[in-house]
C-alpha positions as CSV (number, residue, x, y, z in Angstrom):
1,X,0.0,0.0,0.0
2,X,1.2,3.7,-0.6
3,X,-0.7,6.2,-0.3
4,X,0.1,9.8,1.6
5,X,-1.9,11.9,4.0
6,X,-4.3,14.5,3.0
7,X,-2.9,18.3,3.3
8,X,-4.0,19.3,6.4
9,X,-2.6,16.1,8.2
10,X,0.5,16.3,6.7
11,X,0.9,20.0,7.8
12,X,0.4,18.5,11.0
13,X,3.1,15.9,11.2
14,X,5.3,18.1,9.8
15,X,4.3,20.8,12.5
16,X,4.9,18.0,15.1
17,X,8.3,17.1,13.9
18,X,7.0,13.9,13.1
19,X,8.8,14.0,9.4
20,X,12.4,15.0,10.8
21,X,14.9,13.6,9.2
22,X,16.5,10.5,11.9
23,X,20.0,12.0,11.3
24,X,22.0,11.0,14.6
25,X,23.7,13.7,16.3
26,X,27.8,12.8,16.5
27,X,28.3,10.8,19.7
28,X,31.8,12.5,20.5
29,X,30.3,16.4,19.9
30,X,27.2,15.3,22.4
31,X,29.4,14.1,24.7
32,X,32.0,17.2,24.5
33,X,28.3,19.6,25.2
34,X,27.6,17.2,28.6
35,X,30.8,17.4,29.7
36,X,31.5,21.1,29.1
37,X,28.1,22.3,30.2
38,X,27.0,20.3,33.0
39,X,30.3,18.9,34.0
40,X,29.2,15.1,33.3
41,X,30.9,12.5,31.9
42,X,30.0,8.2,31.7
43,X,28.6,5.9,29.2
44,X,26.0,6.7,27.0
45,X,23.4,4.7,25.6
46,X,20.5,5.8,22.8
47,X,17.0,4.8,23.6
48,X,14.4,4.7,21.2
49,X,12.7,7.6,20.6
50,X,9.6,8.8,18.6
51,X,11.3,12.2,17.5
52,X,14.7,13.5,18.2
53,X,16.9,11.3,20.2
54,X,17.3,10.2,23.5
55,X,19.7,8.8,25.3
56,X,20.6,7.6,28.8
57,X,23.7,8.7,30.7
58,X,25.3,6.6,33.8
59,X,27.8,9.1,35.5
60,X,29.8,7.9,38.4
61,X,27.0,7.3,41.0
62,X,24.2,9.3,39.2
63,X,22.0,8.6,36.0
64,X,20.3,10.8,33.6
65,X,18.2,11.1,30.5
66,X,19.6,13.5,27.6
67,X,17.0,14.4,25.1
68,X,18.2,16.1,21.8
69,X,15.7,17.9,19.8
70,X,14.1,17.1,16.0
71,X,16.1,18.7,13.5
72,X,13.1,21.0,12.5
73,X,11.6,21.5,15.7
74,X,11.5,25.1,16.7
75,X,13.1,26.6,19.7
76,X,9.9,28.0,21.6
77,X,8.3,24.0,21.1
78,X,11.3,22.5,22.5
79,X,11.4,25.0,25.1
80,X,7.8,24.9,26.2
81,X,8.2,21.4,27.5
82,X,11.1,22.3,29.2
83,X,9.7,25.7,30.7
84,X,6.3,23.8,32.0
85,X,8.2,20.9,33.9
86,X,10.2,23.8,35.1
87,X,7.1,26.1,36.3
88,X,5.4,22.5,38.1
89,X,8.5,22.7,39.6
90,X,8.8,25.7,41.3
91,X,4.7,26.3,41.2
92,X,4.1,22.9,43.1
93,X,7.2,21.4,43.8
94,X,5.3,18.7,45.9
95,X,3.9,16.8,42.5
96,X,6.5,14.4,41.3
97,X,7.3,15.8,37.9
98,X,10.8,14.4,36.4
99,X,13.5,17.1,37.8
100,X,15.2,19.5,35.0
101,X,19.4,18.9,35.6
102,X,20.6,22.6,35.1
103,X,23.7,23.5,33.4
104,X,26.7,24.8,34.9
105,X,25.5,28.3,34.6
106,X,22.0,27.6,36.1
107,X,20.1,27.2,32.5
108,X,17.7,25.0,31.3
109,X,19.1,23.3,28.0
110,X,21.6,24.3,25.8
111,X,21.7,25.4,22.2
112,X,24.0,22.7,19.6
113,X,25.3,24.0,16.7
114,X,26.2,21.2,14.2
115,X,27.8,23.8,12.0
116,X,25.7,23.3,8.8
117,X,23.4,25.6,9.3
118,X,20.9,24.1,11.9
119,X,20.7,23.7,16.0
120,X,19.2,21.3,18.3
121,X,18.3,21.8,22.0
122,X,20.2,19.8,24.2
123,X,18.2,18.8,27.6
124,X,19.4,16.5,30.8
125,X,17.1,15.1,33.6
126,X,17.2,12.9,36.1
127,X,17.0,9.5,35.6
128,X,13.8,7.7,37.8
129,X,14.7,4.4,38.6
130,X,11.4,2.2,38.9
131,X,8.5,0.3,37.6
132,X,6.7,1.7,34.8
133,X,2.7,2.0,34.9
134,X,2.7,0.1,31.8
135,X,4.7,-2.6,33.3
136,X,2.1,-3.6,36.3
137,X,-1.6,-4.8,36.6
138,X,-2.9,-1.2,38.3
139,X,-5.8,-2.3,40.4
140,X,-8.8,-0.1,41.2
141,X,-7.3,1.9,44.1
142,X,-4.2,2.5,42.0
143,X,-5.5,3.6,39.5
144,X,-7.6,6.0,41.7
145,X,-4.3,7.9,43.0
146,X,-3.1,8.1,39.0
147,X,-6.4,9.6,38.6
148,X,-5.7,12.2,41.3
149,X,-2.3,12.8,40.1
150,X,-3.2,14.1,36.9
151,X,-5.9,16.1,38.0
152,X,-3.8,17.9,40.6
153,X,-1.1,18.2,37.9
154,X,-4.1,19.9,35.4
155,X,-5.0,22.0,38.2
156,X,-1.5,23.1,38.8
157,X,-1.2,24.2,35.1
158,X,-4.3,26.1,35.1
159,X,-2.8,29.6,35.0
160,X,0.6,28.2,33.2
161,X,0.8,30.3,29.7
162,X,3.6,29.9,27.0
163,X,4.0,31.0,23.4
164,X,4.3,27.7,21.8
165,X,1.6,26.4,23.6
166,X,-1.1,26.9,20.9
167,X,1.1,25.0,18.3
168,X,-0.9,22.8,16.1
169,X,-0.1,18.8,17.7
170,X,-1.2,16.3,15.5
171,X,-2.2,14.0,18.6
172,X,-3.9,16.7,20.2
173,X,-7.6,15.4,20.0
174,X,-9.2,17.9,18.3
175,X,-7.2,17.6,15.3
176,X,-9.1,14.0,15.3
177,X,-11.3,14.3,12.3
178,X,-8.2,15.7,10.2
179,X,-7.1,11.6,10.8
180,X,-10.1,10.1,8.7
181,X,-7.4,10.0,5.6
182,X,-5.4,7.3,7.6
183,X,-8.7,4.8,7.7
184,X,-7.5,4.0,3.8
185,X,-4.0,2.5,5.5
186,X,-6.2,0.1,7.3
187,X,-6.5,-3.2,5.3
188,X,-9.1,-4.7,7.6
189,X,-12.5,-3.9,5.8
190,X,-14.3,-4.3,9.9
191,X,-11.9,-2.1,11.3
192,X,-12.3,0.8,8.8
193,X,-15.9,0.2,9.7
194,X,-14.9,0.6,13.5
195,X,-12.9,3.8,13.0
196,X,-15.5,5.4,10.5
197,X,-18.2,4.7,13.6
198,X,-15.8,6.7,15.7
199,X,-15.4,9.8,13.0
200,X,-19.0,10.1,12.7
201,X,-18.7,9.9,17.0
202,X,-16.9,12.9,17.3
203,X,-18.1,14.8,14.4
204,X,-22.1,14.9,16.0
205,X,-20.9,15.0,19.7
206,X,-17.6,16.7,20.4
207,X,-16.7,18.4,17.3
208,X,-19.6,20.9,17.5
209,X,-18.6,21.8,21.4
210,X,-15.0,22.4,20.7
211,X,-15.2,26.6,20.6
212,X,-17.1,26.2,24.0
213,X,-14.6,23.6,26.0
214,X,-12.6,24.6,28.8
215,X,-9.0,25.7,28.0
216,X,-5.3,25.7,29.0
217,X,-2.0,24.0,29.1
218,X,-2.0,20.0,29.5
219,X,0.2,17.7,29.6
220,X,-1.2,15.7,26.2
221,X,0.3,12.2,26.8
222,X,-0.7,10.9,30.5
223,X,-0.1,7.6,30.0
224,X,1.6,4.3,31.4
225,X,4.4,4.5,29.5
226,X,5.0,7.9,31.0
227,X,4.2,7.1,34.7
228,X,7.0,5.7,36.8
229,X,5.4,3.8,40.1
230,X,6.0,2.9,43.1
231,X,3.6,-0.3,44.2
232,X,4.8,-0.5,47.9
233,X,4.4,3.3,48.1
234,X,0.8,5.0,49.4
235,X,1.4,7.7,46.8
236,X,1.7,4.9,43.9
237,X,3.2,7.5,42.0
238,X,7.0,8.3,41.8
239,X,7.5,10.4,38.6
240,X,5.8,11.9,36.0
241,X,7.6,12.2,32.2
242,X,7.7,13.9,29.1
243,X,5.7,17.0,28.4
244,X,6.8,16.9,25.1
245,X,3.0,16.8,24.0
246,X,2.1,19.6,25.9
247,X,-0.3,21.7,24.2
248,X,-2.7,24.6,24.7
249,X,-6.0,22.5,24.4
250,X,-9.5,21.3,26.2
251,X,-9.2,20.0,29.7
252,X,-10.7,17.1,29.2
253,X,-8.8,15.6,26.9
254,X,-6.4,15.2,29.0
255,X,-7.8,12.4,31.2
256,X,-9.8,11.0,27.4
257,X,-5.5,10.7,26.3
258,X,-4.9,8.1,29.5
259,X,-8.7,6.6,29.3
260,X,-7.8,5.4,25.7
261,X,-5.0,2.9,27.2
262,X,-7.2,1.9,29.7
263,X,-10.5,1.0,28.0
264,X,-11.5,-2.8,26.0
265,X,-8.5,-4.6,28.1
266,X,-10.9,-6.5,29.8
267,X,-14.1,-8.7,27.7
268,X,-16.4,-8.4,30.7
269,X,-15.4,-5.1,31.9
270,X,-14.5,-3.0,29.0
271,X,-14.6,0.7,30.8
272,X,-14.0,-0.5,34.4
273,X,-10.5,0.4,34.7
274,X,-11.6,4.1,33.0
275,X,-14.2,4.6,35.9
276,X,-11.7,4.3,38.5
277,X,-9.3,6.3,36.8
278,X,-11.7,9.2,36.4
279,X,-13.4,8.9,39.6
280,X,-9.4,9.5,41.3
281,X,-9.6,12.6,38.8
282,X,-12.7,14.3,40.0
283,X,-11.3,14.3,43.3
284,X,-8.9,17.3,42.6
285,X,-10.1,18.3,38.8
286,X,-13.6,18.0,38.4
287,X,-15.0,17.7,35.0
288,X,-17.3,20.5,33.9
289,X,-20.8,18.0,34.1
290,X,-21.9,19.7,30.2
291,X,-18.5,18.0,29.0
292,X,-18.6,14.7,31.0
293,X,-20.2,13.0,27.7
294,X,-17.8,13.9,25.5
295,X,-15.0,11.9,27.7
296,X,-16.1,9.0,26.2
297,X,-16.3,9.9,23.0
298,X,-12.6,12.1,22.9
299,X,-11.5,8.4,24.4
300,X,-12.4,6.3,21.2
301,X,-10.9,8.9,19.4
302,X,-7.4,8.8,21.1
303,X,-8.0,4.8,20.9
304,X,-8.6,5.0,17.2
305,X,-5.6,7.7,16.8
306,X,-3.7,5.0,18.1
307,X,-4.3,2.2,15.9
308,X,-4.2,4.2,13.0
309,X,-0.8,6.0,13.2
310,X,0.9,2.5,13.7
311,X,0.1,1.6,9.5
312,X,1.2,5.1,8.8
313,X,4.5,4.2,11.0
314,X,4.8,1.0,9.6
315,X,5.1,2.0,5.7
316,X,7.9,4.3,6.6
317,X,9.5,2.1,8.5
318,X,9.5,-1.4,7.3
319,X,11.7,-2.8,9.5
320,X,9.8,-2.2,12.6
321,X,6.4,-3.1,10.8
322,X,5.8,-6.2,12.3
323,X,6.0,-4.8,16.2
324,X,3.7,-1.4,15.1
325,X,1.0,-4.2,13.4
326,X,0.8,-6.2,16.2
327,X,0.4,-3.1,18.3
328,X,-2.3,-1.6,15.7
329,X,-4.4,-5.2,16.3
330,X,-3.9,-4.8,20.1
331,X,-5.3,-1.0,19.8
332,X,-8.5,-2.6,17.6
333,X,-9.1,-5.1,19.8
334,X,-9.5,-2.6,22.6
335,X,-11.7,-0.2,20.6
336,X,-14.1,-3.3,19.6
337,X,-14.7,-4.2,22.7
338,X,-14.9,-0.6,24.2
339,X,-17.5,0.2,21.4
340,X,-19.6,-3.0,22.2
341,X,-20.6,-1.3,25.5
342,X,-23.8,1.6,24.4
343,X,-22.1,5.0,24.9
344,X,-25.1,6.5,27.3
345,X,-25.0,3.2,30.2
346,X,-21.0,4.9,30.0
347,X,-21.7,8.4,30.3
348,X,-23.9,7.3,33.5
349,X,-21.5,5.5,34.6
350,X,-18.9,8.0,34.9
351,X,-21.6,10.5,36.4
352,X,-22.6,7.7,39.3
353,X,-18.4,7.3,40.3
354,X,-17.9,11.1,39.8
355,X,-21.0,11.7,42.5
C-alpha cells in the first residue's frame, strides 16, 4: 500500500516534527556539550525515541536522561516542555514531575550547533529508577491515586501560559477528524468500519462543542508509559515524564489521552479500569458536568488515533512493521470491545463514580 496523507494532516506531522529527518547527532560532539556544560561525563546509551533522540547517561554514582531535539523542531516547542516541567516545579514542587538537571550556569538546556546551518536543544534530567505503569496490573485503588495525580497536575497548570503552547499537535484530539485520511492504510474492511463509527462519533458530539470547551496548558500524553510507580508506596506515583506533547487545548482531553489505554482490556469489563481512573480525577479536577459526555467519545478517538498511526509508521519504517502491526491489532481489539458497551450506560457511569 502507498498512499500519503491528506494536506492538512500532513501539515500536522510536519508541525509535530513527526517528518524529521533520523539524522543521529555525533556521539563524540554530544558528549563534549555534557561534559562542558554540565560537567558530566560516563557511558551513553540511545534509547528509542519517537522524535529527536534520547539517550541515557550513567555518571559515576548518578543517571540521567539526555534528550536532543528534532532537526526542524523550533526553539519555543522545544522549550515549552522544558519551561512547564520547570514552572510544576517551582509552582508545586510537591507533585513528582521528572527534575530539570541545570547547566553549569543555572540554565535549562543548551543550544547545539552542528555547524551546517541548523541547532538542536540539548536537555538533561534525572533518571527515575522504577516500575513503569505500563509494566504492572494497576488495580482499582491504583489507578484511583493516578487519577488524582493528573488532575492535581491539570490543576497546577491552570494559569501556566507559554508561546508555543497553541502550536498545532497532530495527537492533540481535536485535530481528530483531520485523521479520517489514515482509515485507507487500514486493510481490515471491519476495522475501517470501526474507526469510521468513531469519526461520525466525534463529528455529532464533540466536534460541534470544541469553541465552547474549557482551556489551558496540558500535559497531552498521560499515559503508562509515562508514569514511573512505586507499588509499595501509598502515593503509587514516583514520577511523572515527558511533556513533550504539551499543548494549549481542552481539559478534558487530558484524562480522554490516559482513558484510551485503559478501555476494551478486559471482555467483561470494557470501561472498568476508566471509571476508577476518572473517579481519582474528579477528586482534585472535576469535570465540567456539560463536557462529562464527551469523555467517552474524545476516548475512542485517542484509541482509534492510536491504531491508526501504527500503519502510517509502519510504511515508513518497514523494519519495525511487524511490532507497530501487532500493536495496531492490540489498539482494535480494545476499541471493539470498548465500542460494544452503548455510549449512554457509560456516560452514566462515569456520572454515578464522579458523584
Amino acid at each position: 500500500m502507498n498512499k500519503s496523507p491528506d494536506a492538512v494532516f500532513q501539515r500536522l506531522l510536519e508541525e509535530s516534527s513527526l517528518l524529521s529527518s533520523s539524522q543521529s547527532i555525533d556521539p563524540l560532539l554530544l558528549k563534549n556539550m555534557l561534559e562542558r556544560h554540565y560537567g558530566l561525563s560516563g557511558r551513553v546509551e540511545r534509547l528509542g525515541s519517537e522524535k529527536g533522540h534520547t539517550f541515557r547517561l550513567k555518571a559515576d554514582a548518578n543517571e540521567y536522561l539526555v534528550k536532543v531535539s528534532p532537526s526542524d523542531e523550533p526553539e519555543p516547542v522545544t522549550a515549552l516542555q522544558i519551561t512547564a516541567m520547570r514552572y510544576l516545579d517551582d509552582a508545586a514542587h510537591a507533585l513528582p514531575i521528572q527534575r530539570i538537571k541545570s547547566t553549569l550556569d543555572r540554565r535549562d538546556a543548551v543550544l547545539i550547533d552542528l555547524g551546517d546551518g541548523t541547532c538542536r536543544i540539548l536537555s538533561v534530567f534525572c533518571f527515575v529508577e522504577g516500575l513503569l505503569w505500563e509494566q504492572m496490573d494497576a488495580n482499582v485503588e491504583q489507578l484511583t491515586k493516578l487519577g488524582d495525580m493528573l488532575g492535581r497536575v491539570n490543576s497546577a497548570l491552570r494559569l501556566f501560559g507559554h508561546p508555543a503552547a497553541a502550536r498545532s499537535l497532530v495527537y492533540d484530539i481535536r485535530h481528530f477528524h483531520h485523521w479520517a485520511g489514515l482509515v485507507e492504510y487500514t486493510p481490515d474492511p471491519k476495522r475501517r468500519l470501526l474507526a469510521q463509527r468513531v469519526f461520525r462519533l466525534f463529528k455529532e458530539v464533540v466536534l460541534p462543542r470544541l469553541p465552547s470547551l474549557e482551556m489551558q496548558v496540558i500535559h497531552g500524553d498521560y499515559a503508562p508509559n509515562n508514569v514511573v510507580v512505586d507499588p509499595h508506596s501509598d502515593v503509587f506515583v514516583k514520577a511523572i515524564l515527558d511533556f513533550g506533547d504539551a499543548v494549549h487545548s481542552a481539559v478534558i482531553f487530558d484524562p480522554a489521552n490516559t482513558v484510551a489505554h485503559l478501555i476494551g482490556r478486559s471482555q467483561d469489563h470494557p470501561w472498568q479500569d476508566a471509571f476508577a481512573f476518572v473517579a481519582g480525577y474528579e477528586q482534585s479536577r472535576p469535570i465540567n458536568e456539560s463536557e462529562l459526555p464527551l469523555l467517552p467519545v474524545a476516548a475512542l478517538a485517542r484509541l482509534t488515533m492510536l491504531a491508526l498511526i501504527r500503519y502510517w509508521k509502519a510504511e515508513r519504517a518497514p523494519d519495525q512493521s511487524e511490532e507497530l502491526l501487532a500493536s495496531a491489532a492490540y489498539y482494535w481489539a480494545n476499541l471493539e470491545r470498548a465500542m460494544a458497551v452503548p455510549l449512554d450506560d457509560v456516560i452514566a457511569r462515569f456520572r454515578y463514580r464522579a458523584g
